[in-house]
N, C-alpha and C positions, 0 to 999 in steps of 0.2 A: 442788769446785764447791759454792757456797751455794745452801743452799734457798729456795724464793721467800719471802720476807714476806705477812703481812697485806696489805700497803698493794700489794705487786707480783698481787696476787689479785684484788684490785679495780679497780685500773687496767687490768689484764688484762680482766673481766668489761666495764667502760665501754664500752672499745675496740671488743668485741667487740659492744653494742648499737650504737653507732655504725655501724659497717659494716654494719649487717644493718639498721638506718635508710636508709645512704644507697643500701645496694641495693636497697630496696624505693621508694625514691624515683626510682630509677631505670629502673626493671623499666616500662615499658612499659606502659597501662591497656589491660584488657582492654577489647573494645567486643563487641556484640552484634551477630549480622549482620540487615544492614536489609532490612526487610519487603518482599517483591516486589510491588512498585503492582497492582492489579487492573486488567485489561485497560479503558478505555472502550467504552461499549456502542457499535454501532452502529447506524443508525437503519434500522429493514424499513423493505418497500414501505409496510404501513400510515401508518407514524409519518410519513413522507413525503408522502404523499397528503392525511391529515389536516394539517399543515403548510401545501399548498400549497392545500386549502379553506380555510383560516384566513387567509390572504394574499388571495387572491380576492374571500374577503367582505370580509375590511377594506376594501379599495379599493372596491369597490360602494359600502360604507357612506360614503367619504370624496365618492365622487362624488356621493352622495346629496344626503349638507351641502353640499357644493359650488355644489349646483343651487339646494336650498334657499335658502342664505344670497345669492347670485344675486339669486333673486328677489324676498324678501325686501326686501334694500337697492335694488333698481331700482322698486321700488314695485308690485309687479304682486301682491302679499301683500295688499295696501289698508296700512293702519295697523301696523307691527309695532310692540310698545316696545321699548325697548334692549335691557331686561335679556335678550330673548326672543331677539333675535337674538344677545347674547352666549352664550348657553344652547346654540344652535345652532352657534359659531364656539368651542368650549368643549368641546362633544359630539364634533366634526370634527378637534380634535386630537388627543382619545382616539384613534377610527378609527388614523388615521396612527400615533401610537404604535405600538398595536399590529399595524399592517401591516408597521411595523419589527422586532417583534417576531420576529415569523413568517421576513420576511427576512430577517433576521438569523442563526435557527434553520436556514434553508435553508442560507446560504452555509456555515455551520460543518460541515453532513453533505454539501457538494460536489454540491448542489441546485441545479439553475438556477431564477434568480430568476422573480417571479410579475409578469410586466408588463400594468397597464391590468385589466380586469374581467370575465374568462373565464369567465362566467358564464349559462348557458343564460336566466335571466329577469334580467340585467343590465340590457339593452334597456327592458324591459316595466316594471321599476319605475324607472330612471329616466323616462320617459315618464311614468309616472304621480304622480311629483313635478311634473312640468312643470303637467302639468292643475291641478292646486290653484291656488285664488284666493285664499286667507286663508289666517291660520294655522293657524286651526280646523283647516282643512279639511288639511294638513298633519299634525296630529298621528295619524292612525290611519296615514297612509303608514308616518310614520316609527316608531309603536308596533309596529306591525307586522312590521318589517325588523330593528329591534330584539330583538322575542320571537324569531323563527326565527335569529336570529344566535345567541341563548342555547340555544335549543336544539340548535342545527347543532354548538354545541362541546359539548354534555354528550351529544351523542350520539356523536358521533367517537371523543373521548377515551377509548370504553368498548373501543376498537378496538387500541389503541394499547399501547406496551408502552415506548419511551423516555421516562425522567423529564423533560426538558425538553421533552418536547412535552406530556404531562400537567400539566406544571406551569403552563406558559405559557395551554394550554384553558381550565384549571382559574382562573385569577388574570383573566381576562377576561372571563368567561361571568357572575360577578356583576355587572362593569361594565357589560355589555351589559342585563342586566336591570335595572337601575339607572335605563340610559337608558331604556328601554320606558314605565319609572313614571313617569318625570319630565315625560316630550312629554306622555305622557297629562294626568297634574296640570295641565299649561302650556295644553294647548288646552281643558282644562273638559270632557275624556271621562269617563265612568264609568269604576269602575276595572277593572283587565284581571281577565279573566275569567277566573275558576280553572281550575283541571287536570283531567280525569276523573277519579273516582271512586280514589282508593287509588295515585294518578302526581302523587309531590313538585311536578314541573316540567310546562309543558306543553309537550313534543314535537311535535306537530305541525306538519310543513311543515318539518322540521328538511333541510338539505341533506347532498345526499352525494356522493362522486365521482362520478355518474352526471351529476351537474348543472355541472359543468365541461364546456367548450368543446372542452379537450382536455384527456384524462385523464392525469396523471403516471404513467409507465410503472411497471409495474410489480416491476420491480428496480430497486436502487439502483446508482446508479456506484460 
């Protein structure tokens, strides 16, 4: 029997990285096991409730414009300019957004929806948009519905515990104060009146479930 060669040692040694290439190309990649998703929160009674005062004002707000811009275009305003009743038909889509917003919020945590304007002084301030005869006379209504709409969500929110009901308060309580400064600027009011003494925002007259028609139960489905 002959000994191996030089040349039979090295072709030996090739052979043998080859193989141990193409098992390793073969072998299977290891994977890592995959993260287990974290539960989605559920929405409590609060986050619900505030939700369904959030839905309520909007549509208050929307029937507000509604009335406003009504009267407005039927002449019972005297003189409006355009720009002003644009400002008002502009302000009214806002509302609506965000009553979609809220609806929206609702359907997704298996909420029954917020129909029409359940709202113990729903009545009382439409009515008192009706009474107005100018625009003037129009801007404190609506500065006013405006301020307690910013405050009604910075006070809720403090209640709350689901992100997208936080977020959703939170993303619309500047727009509401927004509008407050603007009606004022538009009808020639002084400007709104600061906050007490050592209170960023001014709370007052802020709503709460108490001030619904009917209260959203307090469990959730």
């Amino acid at each position: 029997m002959s000994r191996p060669t030089r040349r039979h040692v090295l072709l030996g040694s090739a052979a043998a990285v080859m193989l141990s290439g193409c098992r390793s190309k073969s072998a299977p990649p290891k994977t890592s096991p995959s993260p287990t998703p974290s539960p989605t929160p559920s929405a409590s009674a609060p986050d619900v409730q505030a939700a369904v005062l959030g839905a309520a004002m909007e549509n208050l707000l929307v029937a507000l414009y509604d009335t406003a811009i009504s009267a407005a275009t039927d002449g019972k305003l005297g003189v409006v300019p355009a720009a002003a009743v644009g400002y008002l038909t502009t302000t009214r889509a806002h509302h609506a957004d965000h009553a979609q917003a809220w609806a929206a919020l609702l359907d997704q945590n298996h909420a029954p929806a917020v129909d029409g304007t359940p709202l113990v002084n729903a009545d009382a301030l439409i009515a008192s948009v009706g009474r107005v005869k100018s625009f003037a006379e129009l801007g404190p209504v609506a500065a006013e519905a405006e301020r307690v709409a910013t405050a009604t969500y910075l006070t809720s929110i403090t209640a709350v515990a689901l992100e997208s009901v936080v977020t959703t308060g939170v993303s619309i309580a500047p727009v509401e104060a927004a509008h407050a400064s603007a009606i004022a600027l538009l009808t020639g009011q002084a400007p709104l009146t600061r906050p007490p003494a050592g209170q960023l925002f001014d709370l007052r007259g802020a709503l709460t479930v108490a001030d619904l028609v009917a209260a959203p139960p307090s469990t959730v489905p």
